[in-house]
PQR file of N, CA, C, O and H, with PARSE charges and radii, in Angstrom:
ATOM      1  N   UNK A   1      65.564 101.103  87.261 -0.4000 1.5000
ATOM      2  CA  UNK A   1      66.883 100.538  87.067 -0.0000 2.0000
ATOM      3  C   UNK A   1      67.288  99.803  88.342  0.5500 1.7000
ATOM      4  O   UNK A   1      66.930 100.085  89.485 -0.5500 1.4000
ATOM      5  N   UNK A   2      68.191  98.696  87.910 -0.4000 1.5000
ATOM      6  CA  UNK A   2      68.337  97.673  89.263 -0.0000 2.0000
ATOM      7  C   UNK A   2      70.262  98.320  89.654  0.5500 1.7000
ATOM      8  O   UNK A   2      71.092  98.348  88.746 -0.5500 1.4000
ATOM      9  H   UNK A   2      68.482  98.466  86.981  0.4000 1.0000
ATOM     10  N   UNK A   3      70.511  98.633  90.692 -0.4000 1.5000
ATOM     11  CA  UNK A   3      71.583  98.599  91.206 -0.0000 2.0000
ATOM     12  C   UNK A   3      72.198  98.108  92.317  0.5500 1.7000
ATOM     13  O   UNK A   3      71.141  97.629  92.728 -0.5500 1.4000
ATOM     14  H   UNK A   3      69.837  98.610  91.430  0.4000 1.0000
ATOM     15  N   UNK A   4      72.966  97.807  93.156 -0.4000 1.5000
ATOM     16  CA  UNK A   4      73.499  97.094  94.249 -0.0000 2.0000
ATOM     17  C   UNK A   4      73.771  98.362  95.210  0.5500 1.7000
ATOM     18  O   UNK A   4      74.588  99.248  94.958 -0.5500 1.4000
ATOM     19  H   UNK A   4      73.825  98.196  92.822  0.4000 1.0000
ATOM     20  N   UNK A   5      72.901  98.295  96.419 -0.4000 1.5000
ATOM     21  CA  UNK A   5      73.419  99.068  97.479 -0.0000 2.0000
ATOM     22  C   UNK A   5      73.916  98.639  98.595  0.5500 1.7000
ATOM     23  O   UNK A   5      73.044  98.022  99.206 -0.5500 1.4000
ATOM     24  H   UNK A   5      72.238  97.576  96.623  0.4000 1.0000
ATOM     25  N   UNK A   6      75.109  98.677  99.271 -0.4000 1.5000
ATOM     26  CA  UNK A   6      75.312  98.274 100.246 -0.0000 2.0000
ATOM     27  C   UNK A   6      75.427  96.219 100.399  0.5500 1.7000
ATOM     28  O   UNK A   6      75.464  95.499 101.397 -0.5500 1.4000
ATOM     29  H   UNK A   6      75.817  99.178  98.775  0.4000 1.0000
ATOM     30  N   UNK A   7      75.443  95.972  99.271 -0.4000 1.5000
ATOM     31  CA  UNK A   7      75.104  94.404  99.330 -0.0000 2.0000
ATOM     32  C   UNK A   7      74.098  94.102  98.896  0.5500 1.7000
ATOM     33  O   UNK A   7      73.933  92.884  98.975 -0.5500 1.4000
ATOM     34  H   UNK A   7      75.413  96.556  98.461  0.4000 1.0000
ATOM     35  N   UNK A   8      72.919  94.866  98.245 -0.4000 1.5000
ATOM     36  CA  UNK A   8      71.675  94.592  98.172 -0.0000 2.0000
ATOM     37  C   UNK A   8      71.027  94.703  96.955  0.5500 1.7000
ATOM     38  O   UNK A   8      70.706  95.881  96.798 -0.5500 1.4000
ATOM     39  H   UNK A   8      73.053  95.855  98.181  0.4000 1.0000
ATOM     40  N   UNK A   9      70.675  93.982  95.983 -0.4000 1.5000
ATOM     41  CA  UNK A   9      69.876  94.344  94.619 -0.0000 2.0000
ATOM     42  C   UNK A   9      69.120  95.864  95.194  0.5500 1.7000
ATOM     43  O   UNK A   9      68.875  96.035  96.388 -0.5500 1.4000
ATOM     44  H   UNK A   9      70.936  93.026  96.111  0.4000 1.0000
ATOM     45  N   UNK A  10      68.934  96.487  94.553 -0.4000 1.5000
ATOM     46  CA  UNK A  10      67.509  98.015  94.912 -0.0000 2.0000
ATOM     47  C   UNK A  10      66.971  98.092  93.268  0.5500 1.7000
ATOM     48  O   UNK A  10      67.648  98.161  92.242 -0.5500 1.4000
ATOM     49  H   UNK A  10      69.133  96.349  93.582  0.4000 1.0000
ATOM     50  N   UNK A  11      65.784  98.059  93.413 -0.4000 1.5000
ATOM     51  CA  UNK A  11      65.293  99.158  92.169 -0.0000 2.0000
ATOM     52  C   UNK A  11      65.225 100.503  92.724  0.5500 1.7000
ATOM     53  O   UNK A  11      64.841 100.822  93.849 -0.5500 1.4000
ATOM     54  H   UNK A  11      65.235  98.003  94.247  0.4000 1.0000
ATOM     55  N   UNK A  12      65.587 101.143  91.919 -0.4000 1.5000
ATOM     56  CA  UNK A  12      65.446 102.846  92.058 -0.0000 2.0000
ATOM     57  C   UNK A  12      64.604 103.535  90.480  0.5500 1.7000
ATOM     58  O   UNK A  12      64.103 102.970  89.508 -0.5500 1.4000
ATOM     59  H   UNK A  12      65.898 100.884  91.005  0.4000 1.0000
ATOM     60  N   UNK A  13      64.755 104.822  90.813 -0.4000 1.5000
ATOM     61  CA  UNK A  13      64.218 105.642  89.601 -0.0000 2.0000
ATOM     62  C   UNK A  13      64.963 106.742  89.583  0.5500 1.7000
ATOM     63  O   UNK A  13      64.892 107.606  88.709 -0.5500 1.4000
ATOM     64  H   UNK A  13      65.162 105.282  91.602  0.4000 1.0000
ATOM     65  N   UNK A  14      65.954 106.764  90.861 -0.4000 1.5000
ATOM     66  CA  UNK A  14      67.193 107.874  91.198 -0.0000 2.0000
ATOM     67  C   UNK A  14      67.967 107.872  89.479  0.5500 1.7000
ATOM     68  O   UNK A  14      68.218 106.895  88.773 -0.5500 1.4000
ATOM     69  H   UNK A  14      66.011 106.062  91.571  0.4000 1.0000
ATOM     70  N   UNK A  15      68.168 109.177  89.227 -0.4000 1.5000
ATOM     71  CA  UNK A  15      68.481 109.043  87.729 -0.0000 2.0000
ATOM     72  C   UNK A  15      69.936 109.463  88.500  0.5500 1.7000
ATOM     73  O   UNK A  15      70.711 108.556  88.200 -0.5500 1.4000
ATOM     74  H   UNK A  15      67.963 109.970  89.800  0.4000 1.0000
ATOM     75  N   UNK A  16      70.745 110.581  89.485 -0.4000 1.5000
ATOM     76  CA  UNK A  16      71.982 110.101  90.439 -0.0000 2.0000
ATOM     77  C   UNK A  16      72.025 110.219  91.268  0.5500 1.7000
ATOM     78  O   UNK A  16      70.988 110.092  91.918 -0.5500 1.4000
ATOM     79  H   UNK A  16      70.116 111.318  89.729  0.4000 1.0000
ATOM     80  N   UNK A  17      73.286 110.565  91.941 -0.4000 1.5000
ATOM     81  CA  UNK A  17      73.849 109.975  93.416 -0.0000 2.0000
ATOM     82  C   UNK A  17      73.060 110.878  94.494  0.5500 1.7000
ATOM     83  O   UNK A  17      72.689 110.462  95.592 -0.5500 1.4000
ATOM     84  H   UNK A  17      74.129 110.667  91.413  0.4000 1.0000
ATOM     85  N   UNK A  18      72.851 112.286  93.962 -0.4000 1.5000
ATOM     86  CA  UNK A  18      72.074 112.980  95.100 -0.0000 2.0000
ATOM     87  C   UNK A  18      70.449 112.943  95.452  0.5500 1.7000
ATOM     88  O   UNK A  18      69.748 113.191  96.432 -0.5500 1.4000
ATOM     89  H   UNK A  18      73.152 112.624  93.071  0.4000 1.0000
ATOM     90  N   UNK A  19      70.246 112.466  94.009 -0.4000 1.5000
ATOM     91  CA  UNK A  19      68.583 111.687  94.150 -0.0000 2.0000
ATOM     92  C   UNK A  19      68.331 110.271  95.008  0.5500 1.7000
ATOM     93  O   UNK A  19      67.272 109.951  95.548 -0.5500 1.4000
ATOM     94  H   UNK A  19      70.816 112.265  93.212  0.4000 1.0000
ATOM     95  N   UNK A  20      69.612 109.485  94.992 -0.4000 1.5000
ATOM     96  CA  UNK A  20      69.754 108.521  95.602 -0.0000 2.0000
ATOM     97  C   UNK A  20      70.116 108.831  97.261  0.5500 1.7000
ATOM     98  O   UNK A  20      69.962 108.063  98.210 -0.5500 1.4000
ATOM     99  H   UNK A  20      70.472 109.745  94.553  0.4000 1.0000
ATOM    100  N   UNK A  21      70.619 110.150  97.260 -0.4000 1.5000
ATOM    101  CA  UNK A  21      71.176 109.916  99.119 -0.0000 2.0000
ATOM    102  C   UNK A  21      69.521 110.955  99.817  0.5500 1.7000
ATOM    103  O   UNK A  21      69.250 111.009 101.017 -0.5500 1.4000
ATOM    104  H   UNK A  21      70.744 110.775  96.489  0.4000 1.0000
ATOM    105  N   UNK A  22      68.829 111.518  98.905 -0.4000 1.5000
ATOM    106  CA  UNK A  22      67.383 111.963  99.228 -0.0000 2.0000
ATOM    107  C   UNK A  22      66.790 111.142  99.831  0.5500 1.7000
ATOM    108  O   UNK A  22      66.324 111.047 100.966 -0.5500 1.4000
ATOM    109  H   UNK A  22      69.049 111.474  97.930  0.4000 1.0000
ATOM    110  N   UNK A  23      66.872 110.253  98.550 -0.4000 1.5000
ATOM    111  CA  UNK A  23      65.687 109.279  99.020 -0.0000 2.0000
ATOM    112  C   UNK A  23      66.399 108.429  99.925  0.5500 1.7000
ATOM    113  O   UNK A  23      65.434 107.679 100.075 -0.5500 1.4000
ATOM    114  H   UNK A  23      67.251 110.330  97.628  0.4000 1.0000
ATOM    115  N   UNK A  24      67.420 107.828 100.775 -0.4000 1.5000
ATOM    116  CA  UNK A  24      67.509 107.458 101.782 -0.0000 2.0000
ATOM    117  C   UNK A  24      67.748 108.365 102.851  0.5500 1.7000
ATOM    118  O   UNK A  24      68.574 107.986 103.681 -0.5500 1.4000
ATOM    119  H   UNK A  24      68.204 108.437 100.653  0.4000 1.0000
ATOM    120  N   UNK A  25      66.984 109.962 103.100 -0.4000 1.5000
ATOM    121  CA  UNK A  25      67.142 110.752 104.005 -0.0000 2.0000
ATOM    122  C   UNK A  25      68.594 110.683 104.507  0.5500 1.7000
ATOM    123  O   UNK A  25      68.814 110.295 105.654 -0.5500 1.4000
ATOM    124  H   UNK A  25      66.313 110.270 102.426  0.4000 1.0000
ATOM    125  N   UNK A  26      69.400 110.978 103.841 -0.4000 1.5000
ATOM    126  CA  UNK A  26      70.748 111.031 104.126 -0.0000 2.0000
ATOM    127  C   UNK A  26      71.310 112.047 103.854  0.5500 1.7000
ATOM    128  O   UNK A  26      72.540 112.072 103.892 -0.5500 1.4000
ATOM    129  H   UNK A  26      69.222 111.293 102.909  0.4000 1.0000
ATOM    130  N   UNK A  27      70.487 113.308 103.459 -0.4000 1.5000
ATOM    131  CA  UNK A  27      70.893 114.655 102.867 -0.0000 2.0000
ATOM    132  C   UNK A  27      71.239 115.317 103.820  0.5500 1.7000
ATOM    133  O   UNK A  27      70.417 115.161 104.724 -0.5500 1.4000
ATOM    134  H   UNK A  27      69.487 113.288 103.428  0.4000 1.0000
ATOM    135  N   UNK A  28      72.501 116.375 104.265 -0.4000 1.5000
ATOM    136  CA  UNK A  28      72.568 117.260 105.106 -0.0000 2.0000
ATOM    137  C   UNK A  28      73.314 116.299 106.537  0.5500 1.7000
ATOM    138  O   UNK A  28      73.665 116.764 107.622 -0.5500 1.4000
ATOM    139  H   UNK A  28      73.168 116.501 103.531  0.4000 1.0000
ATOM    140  N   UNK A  29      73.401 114.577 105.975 -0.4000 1.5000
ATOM    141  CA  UNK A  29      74.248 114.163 107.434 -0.0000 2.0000
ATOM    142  C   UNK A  29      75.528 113.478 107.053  0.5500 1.7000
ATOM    143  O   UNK A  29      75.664 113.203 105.861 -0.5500 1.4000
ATOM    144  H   UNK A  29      73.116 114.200 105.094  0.4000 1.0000
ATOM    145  N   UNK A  30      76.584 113.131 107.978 -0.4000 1.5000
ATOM    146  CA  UNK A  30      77.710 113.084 107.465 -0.0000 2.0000
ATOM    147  C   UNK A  30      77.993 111.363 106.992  0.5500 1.7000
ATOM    148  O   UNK A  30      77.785 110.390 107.717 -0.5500 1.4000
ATOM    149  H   UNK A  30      76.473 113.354 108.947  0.4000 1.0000
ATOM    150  N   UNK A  31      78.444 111.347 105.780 -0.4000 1.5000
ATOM    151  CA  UNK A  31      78.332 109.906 104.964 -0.0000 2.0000
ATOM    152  C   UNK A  31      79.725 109.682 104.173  0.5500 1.7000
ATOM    153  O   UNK A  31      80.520 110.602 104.365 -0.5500 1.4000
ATOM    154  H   UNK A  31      78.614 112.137 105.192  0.4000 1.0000
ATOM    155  N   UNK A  32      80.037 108.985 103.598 -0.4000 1.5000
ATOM    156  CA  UNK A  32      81.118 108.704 102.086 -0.0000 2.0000
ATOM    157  C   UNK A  32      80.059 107.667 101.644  0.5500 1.7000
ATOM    158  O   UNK A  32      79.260 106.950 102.247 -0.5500 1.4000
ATOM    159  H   UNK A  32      79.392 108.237 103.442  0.4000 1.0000
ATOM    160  N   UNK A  33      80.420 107.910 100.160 -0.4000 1.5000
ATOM    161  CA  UNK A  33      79.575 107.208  99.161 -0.0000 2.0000
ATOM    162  C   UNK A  33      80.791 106.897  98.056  0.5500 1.7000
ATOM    163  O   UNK A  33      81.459 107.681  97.382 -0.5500 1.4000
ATOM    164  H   UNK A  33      81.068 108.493  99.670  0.4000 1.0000
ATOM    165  N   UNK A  34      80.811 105.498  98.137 -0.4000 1.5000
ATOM    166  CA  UNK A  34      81.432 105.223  96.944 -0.0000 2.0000
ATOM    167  C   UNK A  34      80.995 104.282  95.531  0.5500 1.7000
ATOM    168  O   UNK A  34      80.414 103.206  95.667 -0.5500 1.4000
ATOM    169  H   UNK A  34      80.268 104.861  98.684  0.4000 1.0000
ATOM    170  N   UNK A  35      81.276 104.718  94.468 -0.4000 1.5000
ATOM    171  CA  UNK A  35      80.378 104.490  92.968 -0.0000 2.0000
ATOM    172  C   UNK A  35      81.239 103.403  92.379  0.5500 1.7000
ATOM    173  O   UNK A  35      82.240 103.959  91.928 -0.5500 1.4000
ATOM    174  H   UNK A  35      81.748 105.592  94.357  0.4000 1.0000
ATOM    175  N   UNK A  36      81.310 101.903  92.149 -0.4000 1.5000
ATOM    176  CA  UNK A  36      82.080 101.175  91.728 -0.0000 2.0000
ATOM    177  C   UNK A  36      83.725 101.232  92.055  0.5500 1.7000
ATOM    178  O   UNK A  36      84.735 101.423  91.379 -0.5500 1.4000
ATOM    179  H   UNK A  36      80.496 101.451  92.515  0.4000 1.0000
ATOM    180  N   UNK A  37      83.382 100.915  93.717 -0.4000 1.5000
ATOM    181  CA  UNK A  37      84.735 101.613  93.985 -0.0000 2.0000
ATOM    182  C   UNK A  37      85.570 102.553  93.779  0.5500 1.7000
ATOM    183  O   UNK A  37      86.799 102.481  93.791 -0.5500 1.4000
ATOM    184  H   UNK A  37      82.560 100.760  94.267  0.4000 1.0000
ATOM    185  N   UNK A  38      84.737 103.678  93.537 -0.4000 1.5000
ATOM    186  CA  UNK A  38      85.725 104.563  93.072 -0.0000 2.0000
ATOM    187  C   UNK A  38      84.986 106.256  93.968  0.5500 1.7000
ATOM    188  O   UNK A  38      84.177 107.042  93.475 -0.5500 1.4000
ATOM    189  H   UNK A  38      83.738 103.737  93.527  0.4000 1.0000
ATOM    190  N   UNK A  39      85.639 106.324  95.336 -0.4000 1.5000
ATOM    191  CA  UNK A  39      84.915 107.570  96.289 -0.0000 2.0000
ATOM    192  C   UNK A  39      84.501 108.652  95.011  0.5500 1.7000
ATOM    193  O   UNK A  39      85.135 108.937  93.995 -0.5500 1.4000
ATOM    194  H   UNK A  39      86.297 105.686  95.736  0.4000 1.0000
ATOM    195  N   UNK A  40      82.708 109.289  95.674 -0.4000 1.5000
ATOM    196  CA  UNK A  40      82.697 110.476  95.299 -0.0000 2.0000
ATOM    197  C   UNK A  40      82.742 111.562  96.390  0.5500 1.7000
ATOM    198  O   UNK A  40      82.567 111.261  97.571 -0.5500 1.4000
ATOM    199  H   UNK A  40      82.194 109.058  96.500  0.4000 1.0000
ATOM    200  N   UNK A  41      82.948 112.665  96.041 -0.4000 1.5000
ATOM    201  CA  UNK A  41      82.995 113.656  96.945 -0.0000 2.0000
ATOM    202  C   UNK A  41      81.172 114.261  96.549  0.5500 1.7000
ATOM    203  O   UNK A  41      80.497 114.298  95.520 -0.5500 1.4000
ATOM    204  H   UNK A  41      83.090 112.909  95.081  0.4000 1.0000
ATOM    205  N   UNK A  42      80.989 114.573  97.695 -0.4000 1.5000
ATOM    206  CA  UNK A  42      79.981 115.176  98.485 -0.0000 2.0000
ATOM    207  C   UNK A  42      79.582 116.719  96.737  0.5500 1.7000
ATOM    208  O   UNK A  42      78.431 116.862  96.324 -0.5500 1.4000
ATOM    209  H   UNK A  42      81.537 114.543  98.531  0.4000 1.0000
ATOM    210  N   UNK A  43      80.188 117.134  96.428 -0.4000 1.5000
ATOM    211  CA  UNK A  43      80.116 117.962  95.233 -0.0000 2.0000
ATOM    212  C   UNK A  43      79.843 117.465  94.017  0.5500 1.7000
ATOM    213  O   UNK A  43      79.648 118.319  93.151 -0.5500 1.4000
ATOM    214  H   UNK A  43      81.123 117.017  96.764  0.4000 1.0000
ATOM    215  N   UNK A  44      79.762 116.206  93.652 -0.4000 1.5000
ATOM    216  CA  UNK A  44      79.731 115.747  92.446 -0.0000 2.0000
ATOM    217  C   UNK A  44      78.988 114.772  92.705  0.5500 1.7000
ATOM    218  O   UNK A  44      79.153 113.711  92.103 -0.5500 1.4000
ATOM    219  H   UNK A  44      79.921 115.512  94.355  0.4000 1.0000
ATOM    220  N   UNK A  45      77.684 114.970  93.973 -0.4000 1.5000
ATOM    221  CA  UNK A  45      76.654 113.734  93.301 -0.0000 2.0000
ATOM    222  C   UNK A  45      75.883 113.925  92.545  0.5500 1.7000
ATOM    223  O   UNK A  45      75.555 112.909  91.932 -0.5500 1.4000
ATOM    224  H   UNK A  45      77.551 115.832  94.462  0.4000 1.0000
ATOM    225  N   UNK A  46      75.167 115.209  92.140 -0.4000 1.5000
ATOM    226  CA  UNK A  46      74.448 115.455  91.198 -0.0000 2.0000
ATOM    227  C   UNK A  46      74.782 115.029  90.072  0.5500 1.7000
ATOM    228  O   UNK A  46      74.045 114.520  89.227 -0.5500 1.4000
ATOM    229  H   UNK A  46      75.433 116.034  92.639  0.4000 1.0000
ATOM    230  N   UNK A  47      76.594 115.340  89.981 -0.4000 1.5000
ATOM    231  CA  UNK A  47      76.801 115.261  88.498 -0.0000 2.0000
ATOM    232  C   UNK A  47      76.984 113.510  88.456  0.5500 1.7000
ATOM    233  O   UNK A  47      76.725 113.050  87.343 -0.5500 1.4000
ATOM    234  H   UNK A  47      77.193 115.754  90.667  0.4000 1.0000
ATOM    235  N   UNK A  48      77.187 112.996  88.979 -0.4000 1.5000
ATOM    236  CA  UNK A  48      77.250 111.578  88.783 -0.0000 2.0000
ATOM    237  C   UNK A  48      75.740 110.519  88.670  0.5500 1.7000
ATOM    238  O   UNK A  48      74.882 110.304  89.526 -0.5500 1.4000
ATOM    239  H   UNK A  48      77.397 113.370  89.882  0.4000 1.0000
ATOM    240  N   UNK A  49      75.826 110.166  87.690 -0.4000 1.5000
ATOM    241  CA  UNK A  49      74.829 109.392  86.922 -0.0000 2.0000
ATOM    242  C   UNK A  49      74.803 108.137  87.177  0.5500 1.7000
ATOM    243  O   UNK A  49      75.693 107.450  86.675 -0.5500 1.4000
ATOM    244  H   UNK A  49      76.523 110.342  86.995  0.4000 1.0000
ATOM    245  N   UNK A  50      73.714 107.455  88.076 -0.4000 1.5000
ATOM    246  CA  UNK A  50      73.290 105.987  87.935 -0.0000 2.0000
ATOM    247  C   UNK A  50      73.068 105.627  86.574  0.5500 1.7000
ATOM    248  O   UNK A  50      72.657 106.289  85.621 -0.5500 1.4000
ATOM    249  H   UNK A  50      72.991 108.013  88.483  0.4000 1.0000
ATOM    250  N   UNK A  51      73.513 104.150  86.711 -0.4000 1.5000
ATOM    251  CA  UNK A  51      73.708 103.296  85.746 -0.0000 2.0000
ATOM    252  C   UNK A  51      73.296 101.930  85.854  0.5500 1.7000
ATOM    253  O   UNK A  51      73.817 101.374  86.821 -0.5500 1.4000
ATOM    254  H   UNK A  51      73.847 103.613  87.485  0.4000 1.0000
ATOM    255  N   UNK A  52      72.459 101.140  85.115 -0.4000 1.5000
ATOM    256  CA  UNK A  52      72.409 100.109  85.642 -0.0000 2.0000
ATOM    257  C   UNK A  52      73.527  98.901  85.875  0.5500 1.7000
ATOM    258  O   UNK A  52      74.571  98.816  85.228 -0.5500 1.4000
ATOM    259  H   UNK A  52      72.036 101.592  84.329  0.4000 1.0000
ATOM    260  N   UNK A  53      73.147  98.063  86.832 -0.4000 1.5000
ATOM    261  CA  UNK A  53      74.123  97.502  88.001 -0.0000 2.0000
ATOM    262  C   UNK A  53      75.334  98.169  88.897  0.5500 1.7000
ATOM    263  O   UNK A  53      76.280  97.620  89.462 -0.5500 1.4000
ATOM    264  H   UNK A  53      72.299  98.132  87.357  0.4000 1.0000
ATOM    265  N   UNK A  54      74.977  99.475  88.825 -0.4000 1.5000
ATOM    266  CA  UNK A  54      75.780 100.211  89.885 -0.0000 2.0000
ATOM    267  C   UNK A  54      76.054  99.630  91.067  0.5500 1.7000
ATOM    268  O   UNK A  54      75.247  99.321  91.944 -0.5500 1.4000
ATOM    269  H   UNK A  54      74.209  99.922  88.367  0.4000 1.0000
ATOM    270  N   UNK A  55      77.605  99.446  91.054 -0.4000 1.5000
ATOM    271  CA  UNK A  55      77.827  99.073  92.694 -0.0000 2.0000
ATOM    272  C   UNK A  55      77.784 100.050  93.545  0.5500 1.7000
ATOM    273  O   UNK A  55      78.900 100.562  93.629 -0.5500 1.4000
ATOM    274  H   UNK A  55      78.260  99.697  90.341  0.4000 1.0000
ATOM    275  N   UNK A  56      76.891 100.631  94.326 -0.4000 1.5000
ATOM    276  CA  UNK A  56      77.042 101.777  95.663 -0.0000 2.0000
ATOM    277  C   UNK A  56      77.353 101.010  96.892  0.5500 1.7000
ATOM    278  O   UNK A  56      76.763 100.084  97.447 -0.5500 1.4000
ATOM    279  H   UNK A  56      75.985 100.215  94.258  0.4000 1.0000
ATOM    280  N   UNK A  57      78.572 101.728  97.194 -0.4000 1.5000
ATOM    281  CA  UNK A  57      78.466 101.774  99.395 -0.0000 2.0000
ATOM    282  C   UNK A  57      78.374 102.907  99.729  0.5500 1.7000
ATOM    283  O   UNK A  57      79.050 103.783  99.190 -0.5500 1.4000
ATOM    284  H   UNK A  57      79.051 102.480  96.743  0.4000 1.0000
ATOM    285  N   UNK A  58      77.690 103.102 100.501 -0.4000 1.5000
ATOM    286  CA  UNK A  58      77.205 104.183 101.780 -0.0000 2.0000
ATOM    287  C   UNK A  58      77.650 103.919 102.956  0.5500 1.7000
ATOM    288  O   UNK A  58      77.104 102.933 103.450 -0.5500 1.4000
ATOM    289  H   UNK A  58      77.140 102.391 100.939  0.4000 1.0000
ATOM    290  N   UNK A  59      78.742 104.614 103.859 -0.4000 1.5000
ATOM    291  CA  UNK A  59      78.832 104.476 105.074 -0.0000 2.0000
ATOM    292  C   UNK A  59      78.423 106.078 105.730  0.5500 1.7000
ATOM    293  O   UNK A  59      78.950 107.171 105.522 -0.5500 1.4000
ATOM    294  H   UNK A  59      79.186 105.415 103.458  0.4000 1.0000
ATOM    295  N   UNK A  60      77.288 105.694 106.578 -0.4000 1.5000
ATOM    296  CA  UNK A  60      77.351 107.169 107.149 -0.0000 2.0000
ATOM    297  C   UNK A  60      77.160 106.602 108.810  0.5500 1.7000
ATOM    298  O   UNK A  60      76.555 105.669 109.337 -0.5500 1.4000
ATOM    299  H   UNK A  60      76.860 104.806 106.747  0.4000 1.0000
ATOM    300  N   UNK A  61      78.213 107.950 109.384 -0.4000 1.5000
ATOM    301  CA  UNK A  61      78.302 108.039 110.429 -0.0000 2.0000
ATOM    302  C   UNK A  61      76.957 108.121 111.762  0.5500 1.7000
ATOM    303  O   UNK A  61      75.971 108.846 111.631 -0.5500 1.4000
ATOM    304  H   UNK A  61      78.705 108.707 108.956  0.4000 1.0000
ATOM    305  N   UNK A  62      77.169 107.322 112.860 -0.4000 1.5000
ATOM    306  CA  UNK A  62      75.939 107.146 114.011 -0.0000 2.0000
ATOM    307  C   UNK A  62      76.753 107.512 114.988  0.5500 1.7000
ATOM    308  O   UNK A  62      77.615 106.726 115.380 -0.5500 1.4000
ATOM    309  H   UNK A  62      77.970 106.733 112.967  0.4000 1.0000
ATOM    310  N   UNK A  63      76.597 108.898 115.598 -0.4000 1.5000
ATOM    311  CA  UNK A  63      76.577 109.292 116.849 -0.0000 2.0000
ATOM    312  C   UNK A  63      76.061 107.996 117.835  0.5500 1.7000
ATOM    313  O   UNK A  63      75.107 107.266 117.565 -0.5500 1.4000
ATOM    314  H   UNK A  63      75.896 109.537 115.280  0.4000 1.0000
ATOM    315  N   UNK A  64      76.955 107.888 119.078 -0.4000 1.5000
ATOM    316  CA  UNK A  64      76.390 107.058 120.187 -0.0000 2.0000
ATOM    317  C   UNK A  64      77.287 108.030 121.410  0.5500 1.7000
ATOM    318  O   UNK A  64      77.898 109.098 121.416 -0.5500 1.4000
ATOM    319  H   UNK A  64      77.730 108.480 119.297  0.4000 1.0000
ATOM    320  N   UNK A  65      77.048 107.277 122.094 -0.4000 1.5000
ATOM    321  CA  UNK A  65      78.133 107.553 123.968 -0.0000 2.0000
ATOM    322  C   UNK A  65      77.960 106.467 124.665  0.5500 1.7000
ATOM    323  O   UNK A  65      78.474 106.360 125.778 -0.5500 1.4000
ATOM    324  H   UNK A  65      76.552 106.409 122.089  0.4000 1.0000
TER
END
């Protein structure tokens, strides 16, 4: 399935949101993810289902000093 991440066509095979933040090793670090504009919380990516042309943003946080 083709969806938009971040600005970007992706094919995936992520069936949802927590298969999707796996596979960009993003599991376990601190992020917001939002699904056609509309925030999910950190508890309900499993339950939330890709779709094709999903709009996703991902902002996750980068430690610097």
């Amino acid at each position: 399935m083709r969806i938009n991440l971040n600005g970007e066509i992706q094919d995936t095979d992520c069936t949802n949101l927590l298969e999707l933040i796996q596979t960009l090793a993003l599991e376990g670090k601190r992020f917001a993810i939002e699904r056609n504009e509309m925030i999910v919380s950190k508890s309900k990516l499993k339950q939330t289902l890709l779709q094709e042309n999903d709009q996703i943003e991902i902002i996750h946080a980068v430690g610097g000093g």
